[in-house]
ROKOLPA-898305 format. One line per field, with one value per residue (C-alpha): residue number from 1; x, z, y; residue in three letters. Coordinates in nm, 4 decimals. Example, Ala and Ser with C-alpha at 12.3 -4.5 7.8 and 13.67 -1.06 7.14 Angstrom:
i = c(1; 2) .
u = c(1.2300; 1.3670) .
w = c(0.7800; 0.7140) .
v = c(-0.4500; -0.1060) .
aa = c(ALA; SER) .
***
This chain:
i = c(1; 2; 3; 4; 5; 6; 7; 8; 9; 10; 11; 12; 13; 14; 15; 16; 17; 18; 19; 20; 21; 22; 23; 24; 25; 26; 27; 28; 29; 30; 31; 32; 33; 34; 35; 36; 37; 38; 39; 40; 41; 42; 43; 44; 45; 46; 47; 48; 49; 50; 51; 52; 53; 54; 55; 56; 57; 58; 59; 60; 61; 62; 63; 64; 65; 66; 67; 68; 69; 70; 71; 72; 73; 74; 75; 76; 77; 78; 79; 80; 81; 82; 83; 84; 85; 86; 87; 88; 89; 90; 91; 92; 93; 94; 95; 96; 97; 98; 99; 100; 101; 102; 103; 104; 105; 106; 107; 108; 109; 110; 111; 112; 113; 114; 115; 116; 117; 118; 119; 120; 121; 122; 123; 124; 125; 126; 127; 128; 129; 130; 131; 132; 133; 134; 135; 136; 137; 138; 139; 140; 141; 142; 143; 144; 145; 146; 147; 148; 149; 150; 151; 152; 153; 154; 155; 156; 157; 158; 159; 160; 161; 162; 163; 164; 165; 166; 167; 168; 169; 170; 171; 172; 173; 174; 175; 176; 177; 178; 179; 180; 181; 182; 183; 184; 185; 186; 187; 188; 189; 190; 191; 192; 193; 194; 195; 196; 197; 198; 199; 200; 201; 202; 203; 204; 205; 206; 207; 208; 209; 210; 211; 212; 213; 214; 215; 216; 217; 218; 219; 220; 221; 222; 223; 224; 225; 226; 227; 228; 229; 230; 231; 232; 233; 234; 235; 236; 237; 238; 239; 240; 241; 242; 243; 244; 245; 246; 247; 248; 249; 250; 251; 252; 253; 254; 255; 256; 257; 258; 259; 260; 261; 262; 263; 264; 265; 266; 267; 268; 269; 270; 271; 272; 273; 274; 275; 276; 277; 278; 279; 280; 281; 282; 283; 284; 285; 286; 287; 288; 289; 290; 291; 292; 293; 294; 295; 296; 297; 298; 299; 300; 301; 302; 303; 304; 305; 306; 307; 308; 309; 310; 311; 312; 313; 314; 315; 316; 317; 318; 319; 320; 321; 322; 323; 324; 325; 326; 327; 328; 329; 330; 331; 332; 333; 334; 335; 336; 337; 338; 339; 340; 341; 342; 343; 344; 345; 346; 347; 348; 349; 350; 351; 352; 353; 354; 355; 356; 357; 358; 359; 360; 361; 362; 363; 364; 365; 366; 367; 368; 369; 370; 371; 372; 373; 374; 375; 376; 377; 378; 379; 380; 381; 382; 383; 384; 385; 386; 387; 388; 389; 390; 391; 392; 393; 394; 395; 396; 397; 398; 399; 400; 401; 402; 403; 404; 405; 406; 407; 408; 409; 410; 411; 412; 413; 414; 415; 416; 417; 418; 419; 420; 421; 422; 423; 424; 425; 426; 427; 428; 429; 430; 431; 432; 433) .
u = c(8.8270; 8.9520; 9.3013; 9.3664; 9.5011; 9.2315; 9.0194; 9.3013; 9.3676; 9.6708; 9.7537; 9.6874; 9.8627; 10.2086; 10.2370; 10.2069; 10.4718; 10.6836; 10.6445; 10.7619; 11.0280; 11.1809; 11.1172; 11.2443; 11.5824; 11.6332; 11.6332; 11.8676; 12.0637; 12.1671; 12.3243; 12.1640; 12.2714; 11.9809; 11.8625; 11.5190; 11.5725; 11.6222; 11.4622; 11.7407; 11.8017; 11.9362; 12.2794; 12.0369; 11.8896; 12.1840; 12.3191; 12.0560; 12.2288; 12.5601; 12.5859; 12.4595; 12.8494; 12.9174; 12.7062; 12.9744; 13.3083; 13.6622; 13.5316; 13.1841; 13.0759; 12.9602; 12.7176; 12.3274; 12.0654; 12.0952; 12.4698; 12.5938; 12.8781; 12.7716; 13.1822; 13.1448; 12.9914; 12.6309; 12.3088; 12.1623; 11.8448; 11.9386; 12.0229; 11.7106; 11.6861; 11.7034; 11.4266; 11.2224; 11.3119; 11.2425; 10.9040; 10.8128; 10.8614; 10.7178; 10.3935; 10.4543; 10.5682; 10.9410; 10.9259; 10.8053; 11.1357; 11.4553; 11.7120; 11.9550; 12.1928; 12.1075; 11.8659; 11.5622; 11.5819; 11.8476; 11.5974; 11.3414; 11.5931; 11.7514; 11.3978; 11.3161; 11.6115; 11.5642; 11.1999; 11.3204; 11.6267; 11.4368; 11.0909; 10.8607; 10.8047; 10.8571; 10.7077; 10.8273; 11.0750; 10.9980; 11.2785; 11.1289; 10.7764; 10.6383; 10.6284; 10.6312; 10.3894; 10.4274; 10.0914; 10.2438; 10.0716; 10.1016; 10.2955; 10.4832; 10.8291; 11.0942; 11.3338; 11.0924; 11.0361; 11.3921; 11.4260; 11.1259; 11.2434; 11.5947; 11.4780; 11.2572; 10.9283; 10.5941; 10.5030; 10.1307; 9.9828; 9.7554; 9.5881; 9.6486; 9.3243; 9.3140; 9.2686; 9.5167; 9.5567; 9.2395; 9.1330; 8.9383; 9.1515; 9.3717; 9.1607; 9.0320; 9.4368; 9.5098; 9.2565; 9.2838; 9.5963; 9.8203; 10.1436; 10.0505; 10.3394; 10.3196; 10.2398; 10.4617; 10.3163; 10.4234; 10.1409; 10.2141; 10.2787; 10.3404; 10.6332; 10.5327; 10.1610; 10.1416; 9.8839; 9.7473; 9.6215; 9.2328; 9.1371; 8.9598; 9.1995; 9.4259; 9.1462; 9.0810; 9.4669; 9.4580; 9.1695; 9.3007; 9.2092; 9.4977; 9.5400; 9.8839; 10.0011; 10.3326; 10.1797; 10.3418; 10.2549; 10.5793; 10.4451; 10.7293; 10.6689; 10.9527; 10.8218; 10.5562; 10.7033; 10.7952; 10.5054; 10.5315; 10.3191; 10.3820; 10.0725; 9.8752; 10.0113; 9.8371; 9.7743; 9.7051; 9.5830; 9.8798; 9.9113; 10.0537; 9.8028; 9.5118; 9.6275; 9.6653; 9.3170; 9.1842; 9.3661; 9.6454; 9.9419; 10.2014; 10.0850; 10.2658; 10.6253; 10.6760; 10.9816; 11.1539; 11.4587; 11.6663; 11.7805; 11.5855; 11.5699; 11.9840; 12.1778; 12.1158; 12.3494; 12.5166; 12.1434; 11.9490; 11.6575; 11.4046; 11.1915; 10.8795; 10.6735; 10.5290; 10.6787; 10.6575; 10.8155; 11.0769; 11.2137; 11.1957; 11.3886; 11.6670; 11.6870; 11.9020; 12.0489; 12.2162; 12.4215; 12.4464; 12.5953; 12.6928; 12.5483; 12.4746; 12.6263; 12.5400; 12.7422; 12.5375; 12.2114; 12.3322; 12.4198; 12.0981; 11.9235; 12.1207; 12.0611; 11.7050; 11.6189; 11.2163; 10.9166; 10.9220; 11.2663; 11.2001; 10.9478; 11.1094; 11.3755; 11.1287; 10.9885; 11.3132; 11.3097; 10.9598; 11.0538; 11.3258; 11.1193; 10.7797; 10.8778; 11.0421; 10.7505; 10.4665; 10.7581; 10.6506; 10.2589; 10.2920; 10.4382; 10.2884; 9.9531; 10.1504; 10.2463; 9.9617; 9.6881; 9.3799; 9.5168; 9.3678; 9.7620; 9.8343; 9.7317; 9.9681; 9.9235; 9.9692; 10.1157; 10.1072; 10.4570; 10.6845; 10.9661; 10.7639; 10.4939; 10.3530; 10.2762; 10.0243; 10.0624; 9.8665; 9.8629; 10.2134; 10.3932; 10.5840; 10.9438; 10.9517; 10.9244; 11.1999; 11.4585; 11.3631; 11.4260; 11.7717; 11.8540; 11.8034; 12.0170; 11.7480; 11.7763; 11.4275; 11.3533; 11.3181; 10.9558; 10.8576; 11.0333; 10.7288; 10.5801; 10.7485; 10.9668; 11.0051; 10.6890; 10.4224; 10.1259; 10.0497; 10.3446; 10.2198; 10.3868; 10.6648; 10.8095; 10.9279; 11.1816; 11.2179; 11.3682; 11.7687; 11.8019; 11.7939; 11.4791; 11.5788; 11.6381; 11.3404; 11.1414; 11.3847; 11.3230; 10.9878; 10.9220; 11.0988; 10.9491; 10.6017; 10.7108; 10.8417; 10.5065; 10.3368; 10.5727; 10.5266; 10.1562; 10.1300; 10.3679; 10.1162; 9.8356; 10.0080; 10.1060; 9.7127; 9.6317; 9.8680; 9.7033; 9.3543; 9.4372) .
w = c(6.7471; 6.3890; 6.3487; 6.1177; 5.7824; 5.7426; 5.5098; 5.3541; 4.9920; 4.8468; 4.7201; 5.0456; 5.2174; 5.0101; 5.0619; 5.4437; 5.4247; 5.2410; 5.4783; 5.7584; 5.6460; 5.5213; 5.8774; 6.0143; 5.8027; 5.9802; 6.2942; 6.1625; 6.0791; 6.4613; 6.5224; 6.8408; 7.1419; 7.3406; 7.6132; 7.7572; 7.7771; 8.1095; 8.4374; 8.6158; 8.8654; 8.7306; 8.8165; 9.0320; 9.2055; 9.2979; 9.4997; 9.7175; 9.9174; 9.9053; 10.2732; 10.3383; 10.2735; 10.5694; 10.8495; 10.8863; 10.9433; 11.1807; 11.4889; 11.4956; 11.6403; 11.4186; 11.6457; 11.6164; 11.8389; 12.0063; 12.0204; 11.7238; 11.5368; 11.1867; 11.0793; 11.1768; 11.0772; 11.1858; 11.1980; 10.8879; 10.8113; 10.9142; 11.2034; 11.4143; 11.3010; 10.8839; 10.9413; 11.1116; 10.8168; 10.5494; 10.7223; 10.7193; 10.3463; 10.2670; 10.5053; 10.6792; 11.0303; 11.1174; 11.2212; 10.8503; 10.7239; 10.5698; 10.4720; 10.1770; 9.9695; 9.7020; 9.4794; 9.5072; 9.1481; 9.3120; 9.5856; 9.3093; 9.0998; 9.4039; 9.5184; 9.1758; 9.1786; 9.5628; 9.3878; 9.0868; 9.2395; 9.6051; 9.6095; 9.8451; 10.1999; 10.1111; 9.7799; 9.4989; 9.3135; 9.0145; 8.7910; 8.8555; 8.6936; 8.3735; 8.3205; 8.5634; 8.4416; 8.5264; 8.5195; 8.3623; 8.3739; 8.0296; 7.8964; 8.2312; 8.3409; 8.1187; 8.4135; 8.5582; 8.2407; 8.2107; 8.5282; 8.4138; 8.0630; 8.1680; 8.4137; 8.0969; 8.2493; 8.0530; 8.0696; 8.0000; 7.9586; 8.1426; 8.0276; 8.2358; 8.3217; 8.4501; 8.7726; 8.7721; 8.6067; 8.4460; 8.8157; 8.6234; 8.3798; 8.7229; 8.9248; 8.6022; 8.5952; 8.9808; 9.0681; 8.7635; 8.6542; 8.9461; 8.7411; 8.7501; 9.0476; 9.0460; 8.8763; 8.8701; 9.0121; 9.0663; 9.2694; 9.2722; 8.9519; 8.7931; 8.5191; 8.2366; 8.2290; 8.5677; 8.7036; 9.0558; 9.1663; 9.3248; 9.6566; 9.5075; 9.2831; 9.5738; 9.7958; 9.4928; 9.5268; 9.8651; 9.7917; 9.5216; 9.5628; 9.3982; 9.2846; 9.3454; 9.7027; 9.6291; 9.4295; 9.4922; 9.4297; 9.3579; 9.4413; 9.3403; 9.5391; 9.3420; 9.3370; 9.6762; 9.7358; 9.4605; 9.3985; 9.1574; 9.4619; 9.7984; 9.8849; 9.7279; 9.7614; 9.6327; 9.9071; 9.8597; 10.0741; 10.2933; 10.0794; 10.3583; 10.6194; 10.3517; 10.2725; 10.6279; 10.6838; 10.3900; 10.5620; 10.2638; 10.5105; 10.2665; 9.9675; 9.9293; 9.8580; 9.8785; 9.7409; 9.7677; 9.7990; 9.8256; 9.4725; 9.3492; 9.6807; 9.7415; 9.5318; 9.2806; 9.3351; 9.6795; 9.8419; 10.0515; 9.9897; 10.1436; 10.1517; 10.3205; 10.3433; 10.6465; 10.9362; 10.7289; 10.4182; 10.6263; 10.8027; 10.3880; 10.2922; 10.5538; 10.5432; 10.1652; 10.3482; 10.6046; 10.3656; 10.0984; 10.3238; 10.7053; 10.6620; 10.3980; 10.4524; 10.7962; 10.7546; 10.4345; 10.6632; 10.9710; 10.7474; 10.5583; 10.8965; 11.0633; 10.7908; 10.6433; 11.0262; 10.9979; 10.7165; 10.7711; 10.6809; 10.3668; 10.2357; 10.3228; 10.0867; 9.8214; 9.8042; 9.7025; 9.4091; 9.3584; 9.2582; 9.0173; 8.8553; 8.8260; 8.5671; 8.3354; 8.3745; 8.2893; 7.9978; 7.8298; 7.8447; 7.7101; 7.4308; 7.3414; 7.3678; 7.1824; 6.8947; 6.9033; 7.1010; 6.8784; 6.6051; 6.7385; 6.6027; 7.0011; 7.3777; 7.6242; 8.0263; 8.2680; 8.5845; 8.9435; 9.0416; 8.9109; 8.6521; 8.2860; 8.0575; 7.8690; 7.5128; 7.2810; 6.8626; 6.5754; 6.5700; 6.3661; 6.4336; 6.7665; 6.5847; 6.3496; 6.5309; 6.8084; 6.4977; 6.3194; 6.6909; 6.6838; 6.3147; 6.4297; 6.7539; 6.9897; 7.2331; 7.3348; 7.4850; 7.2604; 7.0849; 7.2467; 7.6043; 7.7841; 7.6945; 7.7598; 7.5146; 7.3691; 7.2105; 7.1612; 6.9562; 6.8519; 6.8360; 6.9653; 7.3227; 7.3797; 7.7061; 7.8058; 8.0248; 8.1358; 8.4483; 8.3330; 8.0999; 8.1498; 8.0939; 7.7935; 7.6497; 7.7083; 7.5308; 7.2326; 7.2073; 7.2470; 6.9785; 6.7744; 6.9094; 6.7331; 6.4166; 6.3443; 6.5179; 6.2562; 5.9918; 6.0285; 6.0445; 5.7620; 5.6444; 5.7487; 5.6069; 5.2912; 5.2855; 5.3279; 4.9960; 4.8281; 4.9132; 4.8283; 4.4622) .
v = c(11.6434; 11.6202; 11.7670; 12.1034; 11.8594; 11.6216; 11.8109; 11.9815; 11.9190; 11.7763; 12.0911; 12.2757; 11.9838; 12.0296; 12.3907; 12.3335; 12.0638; 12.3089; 12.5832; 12.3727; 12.1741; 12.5038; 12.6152; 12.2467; 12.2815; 12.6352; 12.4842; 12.2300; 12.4987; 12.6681; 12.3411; 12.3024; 12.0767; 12.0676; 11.7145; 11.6737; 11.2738; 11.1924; 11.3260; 11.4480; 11.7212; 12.0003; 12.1684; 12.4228; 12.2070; 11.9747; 12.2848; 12.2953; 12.0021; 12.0791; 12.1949; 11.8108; 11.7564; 11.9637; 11.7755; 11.5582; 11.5893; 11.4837; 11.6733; 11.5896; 11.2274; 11.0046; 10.7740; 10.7489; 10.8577; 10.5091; 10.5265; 10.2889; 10.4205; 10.4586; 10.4557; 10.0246; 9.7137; 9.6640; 9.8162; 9.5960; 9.7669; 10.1336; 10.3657; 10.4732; 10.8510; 10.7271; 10.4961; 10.7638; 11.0565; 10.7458; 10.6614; 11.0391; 11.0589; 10.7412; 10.7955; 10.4652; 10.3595; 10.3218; 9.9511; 9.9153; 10.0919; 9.8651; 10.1664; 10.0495; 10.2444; 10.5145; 10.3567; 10.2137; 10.0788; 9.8675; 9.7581; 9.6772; 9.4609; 9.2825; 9.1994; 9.0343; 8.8549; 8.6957; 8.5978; 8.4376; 8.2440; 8.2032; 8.2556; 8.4718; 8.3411; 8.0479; 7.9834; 7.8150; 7.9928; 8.1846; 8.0467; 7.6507; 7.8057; 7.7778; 8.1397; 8.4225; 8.7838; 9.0711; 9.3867; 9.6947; 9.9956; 10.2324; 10.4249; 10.3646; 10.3747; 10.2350; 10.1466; 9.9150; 9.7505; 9.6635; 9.4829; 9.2411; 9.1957; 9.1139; 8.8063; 8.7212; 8.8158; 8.8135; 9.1928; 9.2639; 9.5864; 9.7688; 10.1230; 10.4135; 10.6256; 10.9362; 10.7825; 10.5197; 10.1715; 10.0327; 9.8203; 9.5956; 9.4891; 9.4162; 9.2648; 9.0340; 8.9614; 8.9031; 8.7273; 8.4223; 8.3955; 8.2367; 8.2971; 8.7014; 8.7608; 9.1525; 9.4756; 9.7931; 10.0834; 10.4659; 10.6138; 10.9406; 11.2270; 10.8638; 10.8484; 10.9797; 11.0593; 11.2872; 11.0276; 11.0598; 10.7095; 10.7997; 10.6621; 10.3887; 10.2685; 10.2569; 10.1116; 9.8473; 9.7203; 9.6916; 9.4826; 9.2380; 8.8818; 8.7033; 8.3855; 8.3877; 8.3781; 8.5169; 8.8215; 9.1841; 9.5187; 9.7023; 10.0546; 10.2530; 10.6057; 10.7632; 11.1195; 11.1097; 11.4682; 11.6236; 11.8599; 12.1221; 12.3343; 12.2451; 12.4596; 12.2399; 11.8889; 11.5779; 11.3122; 10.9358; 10.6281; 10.4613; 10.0800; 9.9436; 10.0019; 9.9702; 9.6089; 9.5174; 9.6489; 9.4673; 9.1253; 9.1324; 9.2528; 9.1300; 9.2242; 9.5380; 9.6366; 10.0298; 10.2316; 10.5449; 10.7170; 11.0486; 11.0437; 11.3253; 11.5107; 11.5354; 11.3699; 11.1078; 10.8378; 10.9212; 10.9708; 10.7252; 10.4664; 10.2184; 9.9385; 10.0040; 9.6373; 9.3915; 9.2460; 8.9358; 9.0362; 9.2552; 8.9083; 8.7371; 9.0347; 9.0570; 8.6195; 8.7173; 9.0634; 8.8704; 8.7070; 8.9935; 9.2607; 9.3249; 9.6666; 9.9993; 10.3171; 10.4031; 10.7464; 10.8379; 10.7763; 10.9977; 11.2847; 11.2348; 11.2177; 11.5411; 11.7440; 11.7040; 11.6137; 11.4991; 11.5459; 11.9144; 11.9781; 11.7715; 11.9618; 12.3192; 12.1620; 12.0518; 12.4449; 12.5019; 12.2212; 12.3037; 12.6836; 12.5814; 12.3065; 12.4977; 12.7792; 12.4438; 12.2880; 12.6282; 12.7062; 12.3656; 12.3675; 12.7405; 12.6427; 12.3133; 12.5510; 12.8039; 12.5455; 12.3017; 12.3673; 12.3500; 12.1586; 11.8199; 11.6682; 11.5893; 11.6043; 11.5584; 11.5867; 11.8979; 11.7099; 11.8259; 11.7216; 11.4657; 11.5188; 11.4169; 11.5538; 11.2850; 11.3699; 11.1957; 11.2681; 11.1436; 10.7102; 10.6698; 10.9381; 10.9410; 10.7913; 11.0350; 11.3076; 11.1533; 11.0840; 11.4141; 11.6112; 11.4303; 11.5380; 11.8604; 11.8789; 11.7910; 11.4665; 11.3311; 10.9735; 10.7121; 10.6663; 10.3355; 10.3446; 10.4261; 10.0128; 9.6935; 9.5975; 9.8992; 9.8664; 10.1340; 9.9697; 10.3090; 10.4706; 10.7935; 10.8297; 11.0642; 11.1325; 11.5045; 11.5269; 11.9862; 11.9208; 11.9119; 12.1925; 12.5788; 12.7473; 12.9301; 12.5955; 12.4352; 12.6897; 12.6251; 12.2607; 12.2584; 12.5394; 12.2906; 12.0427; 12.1629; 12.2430; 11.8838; 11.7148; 11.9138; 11.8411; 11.4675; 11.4962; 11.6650; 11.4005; 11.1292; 11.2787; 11.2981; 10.9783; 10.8772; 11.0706; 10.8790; 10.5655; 10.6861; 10.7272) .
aa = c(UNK; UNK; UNK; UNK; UNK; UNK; UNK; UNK; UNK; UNK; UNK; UNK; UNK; UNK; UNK; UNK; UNK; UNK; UNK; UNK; UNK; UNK; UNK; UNK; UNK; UNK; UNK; UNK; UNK; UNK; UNK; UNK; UNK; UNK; UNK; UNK; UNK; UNK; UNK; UNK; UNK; UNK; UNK; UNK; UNK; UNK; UNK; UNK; UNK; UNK; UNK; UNK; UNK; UNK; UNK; UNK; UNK; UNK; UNK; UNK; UNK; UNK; UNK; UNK; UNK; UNK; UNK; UNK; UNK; UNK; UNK; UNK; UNK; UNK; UNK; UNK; UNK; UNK; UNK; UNK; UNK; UNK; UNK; UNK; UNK; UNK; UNK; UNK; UNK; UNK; UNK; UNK; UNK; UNK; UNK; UNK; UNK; UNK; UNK; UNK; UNK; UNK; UNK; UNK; UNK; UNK; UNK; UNK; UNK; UNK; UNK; UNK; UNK; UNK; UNK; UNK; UNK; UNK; UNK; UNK; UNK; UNK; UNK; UNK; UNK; UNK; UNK; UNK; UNK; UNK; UNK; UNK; UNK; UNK; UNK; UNK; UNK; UNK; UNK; UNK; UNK; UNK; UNK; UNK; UNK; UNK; UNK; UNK; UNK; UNK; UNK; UNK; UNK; UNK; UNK; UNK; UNK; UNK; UNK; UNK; UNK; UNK; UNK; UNK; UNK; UNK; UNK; UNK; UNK; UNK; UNK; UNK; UNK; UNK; UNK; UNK; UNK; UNK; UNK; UNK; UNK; UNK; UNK; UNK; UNK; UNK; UNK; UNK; UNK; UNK; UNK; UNK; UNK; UNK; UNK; UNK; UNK; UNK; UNK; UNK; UNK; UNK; UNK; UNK; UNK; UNK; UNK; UNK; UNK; UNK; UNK; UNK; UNK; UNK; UNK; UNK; UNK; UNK; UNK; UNK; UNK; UNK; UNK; UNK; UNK; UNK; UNK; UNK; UNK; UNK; UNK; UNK; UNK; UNK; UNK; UNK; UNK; UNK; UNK; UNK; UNK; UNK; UNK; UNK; UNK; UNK; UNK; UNK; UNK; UNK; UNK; UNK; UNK; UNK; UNK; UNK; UNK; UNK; UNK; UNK; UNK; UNK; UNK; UNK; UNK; UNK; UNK; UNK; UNK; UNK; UNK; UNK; UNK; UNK; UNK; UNK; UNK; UNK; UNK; UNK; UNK; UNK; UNK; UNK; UNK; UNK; UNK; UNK; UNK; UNK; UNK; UNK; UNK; UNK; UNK; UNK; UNK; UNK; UNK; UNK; UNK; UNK; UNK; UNK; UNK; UNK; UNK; UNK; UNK; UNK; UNK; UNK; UNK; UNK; UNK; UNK; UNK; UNK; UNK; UNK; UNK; UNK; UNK; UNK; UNK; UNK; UNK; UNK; UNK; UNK; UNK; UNK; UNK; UNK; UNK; UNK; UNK; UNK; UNK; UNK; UNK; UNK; UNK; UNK; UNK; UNK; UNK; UNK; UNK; UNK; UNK; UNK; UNK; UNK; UNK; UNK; UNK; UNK; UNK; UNK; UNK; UNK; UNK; UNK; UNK; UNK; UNK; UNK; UNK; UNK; UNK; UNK; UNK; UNK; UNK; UNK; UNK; UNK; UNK; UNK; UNK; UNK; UNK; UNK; UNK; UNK; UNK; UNK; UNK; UNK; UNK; UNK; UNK; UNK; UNK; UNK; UNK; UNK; UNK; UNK; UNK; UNK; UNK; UNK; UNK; UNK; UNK; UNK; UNK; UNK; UNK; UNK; UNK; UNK; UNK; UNK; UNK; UNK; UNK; UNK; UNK; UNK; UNK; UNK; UNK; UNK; UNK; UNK; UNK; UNK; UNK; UNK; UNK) .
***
């Protein structure tokens, strides 16, 4: 689809440009304030788990369902009933379940750093390789990025489709290149695009034929039940079970936590993996810690109690986000549907909209936002290293600020993507003479 400036003239192209940036410099002008950067929970949605607070307190016991007080040392990979809530969230069996603190980000980063310094069931240890690469799906998420880049990791990229990361490309990766030691995955309303992994794609990792016996999937199920309608929820093959079915029983390392679901920071988290990897895993926990926060898992447990409890909660979340998340693709359809200057995605669930513009433009239009009081993730995040080849992916972030605010910024929002399109396209007719 051609966009609405190609076949303009540089005539018709000027007055456009002059229309807008007279319309850009009155938004400059309100002296706005305005943050759609980060995915967070907004102040709305944080209350709905303040009475989590009051599950415990002096005159209730504090011992678990098998009778371990959670106030003491012990119970290294979690209390009985946190496994169990853990497993119901993350689809898998309890005996699967390692429960650590509040993020899984710090699950991800300790687990790269046992790799690197220790190795994987007994394999050689990363650090004594040539070089150690890492699969990264994109645009992808920018957290997960960070971890690889700061061990020094060789991130290669891998194309998202609308059905998950291009398989071939992976398998083509996995299965010749022994120094390919994982890929980063997020299954599920995946951060940014929206992506739903298909059956196949998941059925095609759990099939992977690696030439690396220490190789990992770090399936990162950060968002499994955050769906923007509960009635409808979007449900994916079990990794862990596939792989064991497939005869790759280690192959997997699952994530998730409470952060998004209580409170980010003070919530709960887990590794879900093998028997096998569970024993490699607690070998470097025995000697890390004597125990998490066994009192953050019992009030986590008494209070959310099992999956249905969860996702009673998550209609609540789910009717604070949805309106945020409607607000943004009427606008964007409002502002630029039509024009063929972007695409961007219409997610399920999740916290992001992924936006596409024109090849060139994406830091522009993040440094023009700024200039005009707007706060948008940095052009570039979304790839390793910071590096978009196109420069075209912007990540939306609705979830944080007030509806009334969203609408703002993302009426903006259009008027400077077509500002620095038309920009672009004058810049072309400069060349051509």
């Amino acid at each position: 689809m051609k966009n609405i400036y190609e076949d303009l003239s540089r005539e018709e192209l000027q007055k456009e440009h002059e229309k807008l940036e007279k319309q850009y410099r009155d938004y400059q002008a309100l002296g706005l304030k305005l943050d759609i950067s980060r995915g967070k929970p907004s102040p709305e949605q944080l209350e709905l788990s303040m009475p989590i607070l009051d599950t415990l307190h002096s005159e209730v016991d504090y011992l678990s369902e098998d009778g371990f007080d959670t106030r003491n040392y012990g119970a290294l990979t979690g209390i009985p009933e946190a496994k169990r809530l853990m497993a119901d969230v993350m689809e898998t069996r309890p005996e699967n379940v390692i429960i650590f603190c509040d993020s899984s980000l710090n699950i991800m980063f300790d687990l790269v750093t046992k790799n690197m310094t220790h190795g994987v069931m007994g394999s050689k240890p990363w650090y004594q390789l040539p070089e150690v690469k890492f699969l990264c799906p994109v645009p992808g998420y920018d957290r997960h990025f960070a971890i690889t880049e700061y061990f020094g990791i060789k991130m290669i990229n891998i194309p998202m489709l609308e059905d998950g990361p291009d398989m071939d490309l992976v398998e083509k990766y996995v299965s010749e290149d022994p120094l390919v030691k994982g890929i980063w995955c997020v299954p599920k309303y995946s951060n940014p695009t929206g992506t739903v992994y298909s059956e196949e794609t998941c059925f095609r990792f759990a099939r992977l034929k690696p030439a690396a016996e220490d190789f990992r999937i770090y399936w990162d199920n950060a968002y499994n039940v955050h769906h923007l309608d509960i009635s409808r929820p979007r449900v994916i093959p079990e990794l862990i079970e596939e792989c064991r079915i497939a005869g790759n029983p280690d192959m997997v390392y699952k994530f998730g936590s409470f952060s998004k679901i209580s409170f980010p920071g003070s919530s709960i988290a887990a590794l879900a993996t093998s028997p096998g990897n569970i024993r490699d895993v607690v070998s470097q926990m025995q000697i890390q810690t004597i125990g998490h926060n066994k009192i953050n898992q019992l009030r986590h447990a008494r209070f959310f109690v099992d999956h249905i409890g969860v996702m009673n909660h998550m209609r609540r979340h789910a009717a604070i986000l949805r309106p945020k998340f409607e607000a943004v693709q009427e606008v964007l359809n409002k502002e630029l549907g039509g024009t063929g200057l972007a695409r961007w995605t219409d997610p399920e669930g999740g916290y992001f909209v992924s936006f596409d513009t024109l090849p060139g433009c994406a830091k522009q239009v993040v440094k023009k936002m700024k200039e005009a009081g707007v706060v948008m993730t940095g052009a570039g995040a979304t790839f390793p290293y910071g590096i978009d080849p196109e420069d075209s992916n912007i990540r939306i972030a609705p979830s944080f600020a007030e509806l009334s605010e969203i609408r703002q910024a993302l009426e903006i929002f259009g008027c400077v993507v077509k500002l620095v399109s038309v920009e672009k396209e004058l810049e072309k007719t400069d060349r051509s003479k």
